[in-house]
N, C-alpha and C positions, 0 to 999 in steps of 0.2 A: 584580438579575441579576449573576452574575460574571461580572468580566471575561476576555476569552477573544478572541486571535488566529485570523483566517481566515486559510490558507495553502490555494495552489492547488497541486497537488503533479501530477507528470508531466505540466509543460504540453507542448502541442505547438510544433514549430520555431517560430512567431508568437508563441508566449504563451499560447496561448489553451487551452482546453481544460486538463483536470488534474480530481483529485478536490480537494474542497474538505475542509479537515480544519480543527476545532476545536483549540484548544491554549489551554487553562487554566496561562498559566505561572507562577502563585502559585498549586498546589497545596496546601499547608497551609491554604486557604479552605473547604477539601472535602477533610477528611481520611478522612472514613468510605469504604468502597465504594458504599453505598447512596446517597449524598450524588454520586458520584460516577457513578454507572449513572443516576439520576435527570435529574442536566444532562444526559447524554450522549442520553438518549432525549428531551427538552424540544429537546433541539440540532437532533437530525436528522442530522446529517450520517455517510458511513459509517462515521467513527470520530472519537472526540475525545482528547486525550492532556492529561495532568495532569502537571504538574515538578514532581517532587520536589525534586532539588538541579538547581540550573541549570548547576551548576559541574560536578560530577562528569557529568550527561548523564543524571540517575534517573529515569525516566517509568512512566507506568502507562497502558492502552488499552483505553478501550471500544469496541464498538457502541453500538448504542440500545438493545441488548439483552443483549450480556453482556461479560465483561473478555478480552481476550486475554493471554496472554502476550509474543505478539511477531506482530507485521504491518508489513508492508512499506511503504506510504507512511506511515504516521504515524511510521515510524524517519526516514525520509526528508526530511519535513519538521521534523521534532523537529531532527534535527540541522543541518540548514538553518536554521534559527531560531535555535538555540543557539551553531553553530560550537563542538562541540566535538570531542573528535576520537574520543571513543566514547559510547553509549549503554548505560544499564545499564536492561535488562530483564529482568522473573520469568522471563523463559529463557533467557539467557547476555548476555556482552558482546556488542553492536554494534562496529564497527570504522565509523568516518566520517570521509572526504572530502571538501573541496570541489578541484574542477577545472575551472577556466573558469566557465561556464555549468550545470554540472552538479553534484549533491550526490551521491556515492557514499555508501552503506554496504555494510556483509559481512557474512552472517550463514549460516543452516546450512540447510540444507533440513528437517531435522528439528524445526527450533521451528515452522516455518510450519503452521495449521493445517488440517485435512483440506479439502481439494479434488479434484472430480473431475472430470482432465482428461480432455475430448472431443474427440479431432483430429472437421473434419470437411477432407471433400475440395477444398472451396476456400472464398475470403474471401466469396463472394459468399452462400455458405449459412448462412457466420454472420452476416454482416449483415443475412440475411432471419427470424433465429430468431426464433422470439415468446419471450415471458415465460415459461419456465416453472413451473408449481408449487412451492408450497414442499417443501421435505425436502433435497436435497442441495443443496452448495454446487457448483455448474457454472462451471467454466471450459473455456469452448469454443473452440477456437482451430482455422486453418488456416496453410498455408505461402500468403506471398505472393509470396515468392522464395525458396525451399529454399537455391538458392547462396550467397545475401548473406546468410540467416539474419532475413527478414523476416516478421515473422506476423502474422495481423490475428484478436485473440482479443475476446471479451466474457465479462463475468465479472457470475454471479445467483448470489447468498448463498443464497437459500431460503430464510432465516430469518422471515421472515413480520415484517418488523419496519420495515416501509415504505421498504427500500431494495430495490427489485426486481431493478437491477440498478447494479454498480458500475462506477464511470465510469473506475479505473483500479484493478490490484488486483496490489504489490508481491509478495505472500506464494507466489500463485498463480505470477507469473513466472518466483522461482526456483525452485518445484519443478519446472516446465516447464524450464527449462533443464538442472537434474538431471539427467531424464528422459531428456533430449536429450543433454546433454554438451557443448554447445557455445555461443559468445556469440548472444544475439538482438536482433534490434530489434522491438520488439512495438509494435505501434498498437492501441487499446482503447480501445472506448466511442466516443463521439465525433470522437474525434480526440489521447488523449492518447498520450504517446508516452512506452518505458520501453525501457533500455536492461540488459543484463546479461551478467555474462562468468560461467564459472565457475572457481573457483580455485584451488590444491594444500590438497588435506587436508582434501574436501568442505566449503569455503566458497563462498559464492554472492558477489559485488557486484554491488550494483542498483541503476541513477542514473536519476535523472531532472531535469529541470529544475526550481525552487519559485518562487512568486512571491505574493507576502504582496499579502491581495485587500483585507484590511479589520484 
């Protein structure tokens, strides 16, 4: 088996909670994509990332089921792992931060990929939703405090690819704040927690807490 880094990415204020992301950090062991979608789907997890150069910040991201270009917690923990101070992905430079407790990165709304977001009327309707069907990817959110900028979203791929639903889901956030226009604090899934401001010249930063599990 290759070797490969668990990181828990958007824990909550305790620790606890965050999506769990694979990290193959000697990528030339699995140069193919096929070699590469293969772990990622043997993995499980909602995405896995491959380093190319560990120096420059080069990664590559799957699913269990196909490659992205650019997603939000595996920049997130990529560069939390790495410290460095950008990422380079098939969709533009990353910009990354650490601060305190926090890993920032910056990226655009436009590399994230398609999600459709669903206000509902309060937090309490999405934490009663069921699972639904595959075909789109849903991101369902409500206001928990409109003023402070508090939201309690859950995020379902639809991809039919055994993640039904994801436990924290970067990409989604900043188009959501796009949307909005404004910084959020988002609580998702269980309990993890994501932070986001937006920034001059349609940049998104999007931090969250990492905490390497295994």
């Amino acid at each position: 088996m290759t070797d490969y880094d668990v990181l828990r990415v958007f824990c909550g204020p305790r620790g606890g909670y965050g999506n769990e992301l694979g990290v193959v950090r000697e990528g030339s062991v699995l140069p193919e994509r096929e070699e590469r979608q293969a772990l990622a789907a043997k993995l499980g997890f909602s995405e896995t990332v491959f380093v190319d150069d560990p120096e420059r910040g080069v990664i590559d991201i799957y699913t269990p089921s196909t490659r992205l270009p650019f997603a939000g917690y595996p920049c997130v923990g990529a560069a939390w792992l790495l410290d460095v101070p950008e990422l380079v992905t098939p969709a533009g430079v990353v910009g990354a931060r650490q601060d305190g407790e926090f890993c920032w990165i910056e990226a655009r709304a436009e590399w994230a990929p398609p999600r459709t977001l669903k206000r509902y009327p309060t937090a309490a309707e999405v934490d009663a939703l069921p699972v639904p069907p595959p075909g789109e990817w849903i991101y369902a959110w409500a206001w928990e405090d409109e003023s402070a900028g508090r939201i309690r979203a859950r995020g379902f791929p639809g991809r039919g690819d055994g993640i039904d639903e994801d436990e924290a889901t970067g990409a989604a956030a900043i188009l959501l704040t796009e949307q909005l226009g404004r910084a959020l604090n988002i609580t998702q899934g269980s309990g993890s927690q994501l932070l986001t401001a937006p920034q001059p010249g349609g940049w998104v930063e999007l931090g969250g807490r990492v905490y390497l599990e295994r």
